[in-house]
C-alpha positions as CSV (number, residue, x, y, z in Angstrom):
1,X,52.8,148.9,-93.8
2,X,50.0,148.6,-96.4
3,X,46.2,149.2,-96.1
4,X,45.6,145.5,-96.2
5,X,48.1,144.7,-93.2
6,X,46.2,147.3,-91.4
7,X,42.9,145.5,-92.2
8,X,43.5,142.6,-90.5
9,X,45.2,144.3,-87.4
10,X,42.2,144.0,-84.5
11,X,42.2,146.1,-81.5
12,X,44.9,144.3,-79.4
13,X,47.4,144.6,-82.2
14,X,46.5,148.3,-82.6
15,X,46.8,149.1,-79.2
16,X,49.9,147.2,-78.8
17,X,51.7,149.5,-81.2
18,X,51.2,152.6,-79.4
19,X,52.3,150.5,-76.2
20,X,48.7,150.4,-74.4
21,X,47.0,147.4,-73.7
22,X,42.7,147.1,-72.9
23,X,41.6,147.2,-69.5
24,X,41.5,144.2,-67.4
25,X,38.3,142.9,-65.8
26,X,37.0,141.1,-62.5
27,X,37.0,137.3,-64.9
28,X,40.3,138.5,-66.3
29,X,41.4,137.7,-62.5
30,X,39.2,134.8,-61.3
31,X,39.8,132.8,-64.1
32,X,43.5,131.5,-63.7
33,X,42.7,131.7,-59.5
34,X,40.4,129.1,-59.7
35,X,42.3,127.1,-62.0
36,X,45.0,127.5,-60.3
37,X,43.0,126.4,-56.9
38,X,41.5,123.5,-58.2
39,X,45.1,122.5,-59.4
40,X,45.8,122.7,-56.2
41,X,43.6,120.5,-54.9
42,X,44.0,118.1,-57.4
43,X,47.7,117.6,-56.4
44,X,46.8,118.0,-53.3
45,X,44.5,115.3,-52.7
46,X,46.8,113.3,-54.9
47,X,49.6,113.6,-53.1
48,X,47.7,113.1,-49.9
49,X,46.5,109.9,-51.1
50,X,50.1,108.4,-52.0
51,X,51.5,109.3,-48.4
52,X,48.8,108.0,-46.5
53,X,49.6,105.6,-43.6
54,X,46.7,103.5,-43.9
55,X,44.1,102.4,-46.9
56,X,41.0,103.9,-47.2
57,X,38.9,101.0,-44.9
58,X,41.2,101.1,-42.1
59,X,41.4,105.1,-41.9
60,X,37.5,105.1,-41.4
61,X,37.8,102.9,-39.0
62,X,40.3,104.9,-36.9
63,X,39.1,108.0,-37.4
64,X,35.6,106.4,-36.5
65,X,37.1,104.8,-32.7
66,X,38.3,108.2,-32.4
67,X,35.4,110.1,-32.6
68,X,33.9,107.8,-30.0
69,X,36.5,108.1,-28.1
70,X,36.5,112.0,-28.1
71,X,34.1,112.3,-25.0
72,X,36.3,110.9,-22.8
73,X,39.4,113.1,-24.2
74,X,37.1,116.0,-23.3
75,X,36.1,114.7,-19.9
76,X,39.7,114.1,-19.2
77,X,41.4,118.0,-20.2
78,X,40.8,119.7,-16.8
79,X,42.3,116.5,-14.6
80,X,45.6,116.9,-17.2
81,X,45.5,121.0,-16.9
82,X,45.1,120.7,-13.3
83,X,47.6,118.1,-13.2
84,X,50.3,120.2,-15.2
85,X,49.5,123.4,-13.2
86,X,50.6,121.3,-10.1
87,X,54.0,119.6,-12.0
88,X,54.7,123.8,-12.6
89,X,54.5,124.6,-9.2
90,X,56.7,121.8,-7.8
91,X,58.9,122.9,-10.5
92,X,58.7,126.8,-9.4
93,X,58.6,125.8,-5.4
94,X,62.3,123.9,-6.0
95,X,63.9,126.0,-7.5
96,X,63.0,129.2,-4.9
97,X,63.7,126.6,-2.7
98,X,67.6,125.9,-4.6
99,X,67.7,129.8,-4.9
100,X,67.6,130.5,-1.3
101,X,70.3,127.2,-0.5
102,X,72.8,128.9,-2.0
């Protein structure tokens, strides 16, 4: 190695030669994370746009019916909790009832 070679070595190289390597900081990190994120969500939202079952007019629509139609969903969860809480207890009451038939 000549003087001039070691001219144009910069820190890096230096460093790499006696197998060390500078310090890594917070941007080091977040950098290729939020690349890699809003690759991500490219692809994502890509991909979500070739699979879906409906075009874009249609979808608003729907999703429009069903958020008037929520209320009534709502309204309607304790008759179906009630009514599954009763389907569990015929269920339980036949078989204690098969248990003690045999």
């Amino acid at each position: 190695m000549n003087i001039d070679t070691l001219k144009n070595l910069d820190k890096d190289d230096f460093l790499n030669m006696l197998g060390l390597e500078t310090r890594r900081n917070g941007v080091d990190y977040m950098v290729p994370a939020l690349a890699l994120f809003g690759l991500g969500v490219v692809v994502g939202t890509g991909i979500g746009l070739l699979v879906a079952p409906k075009p874009g007019k249609e979808m608003r629509e729907d999703l429009a019916q069903r958020i008037q139609d929520a209320p009534g969903a709502i309204n309607r969860i304790p008759q179906r909790a009630n009514e599954a809480i009763h389907r569990v207890q015929d269920q339980i009451a036949d078989r204690l009832q098969d248990g003690k038939a045999t």
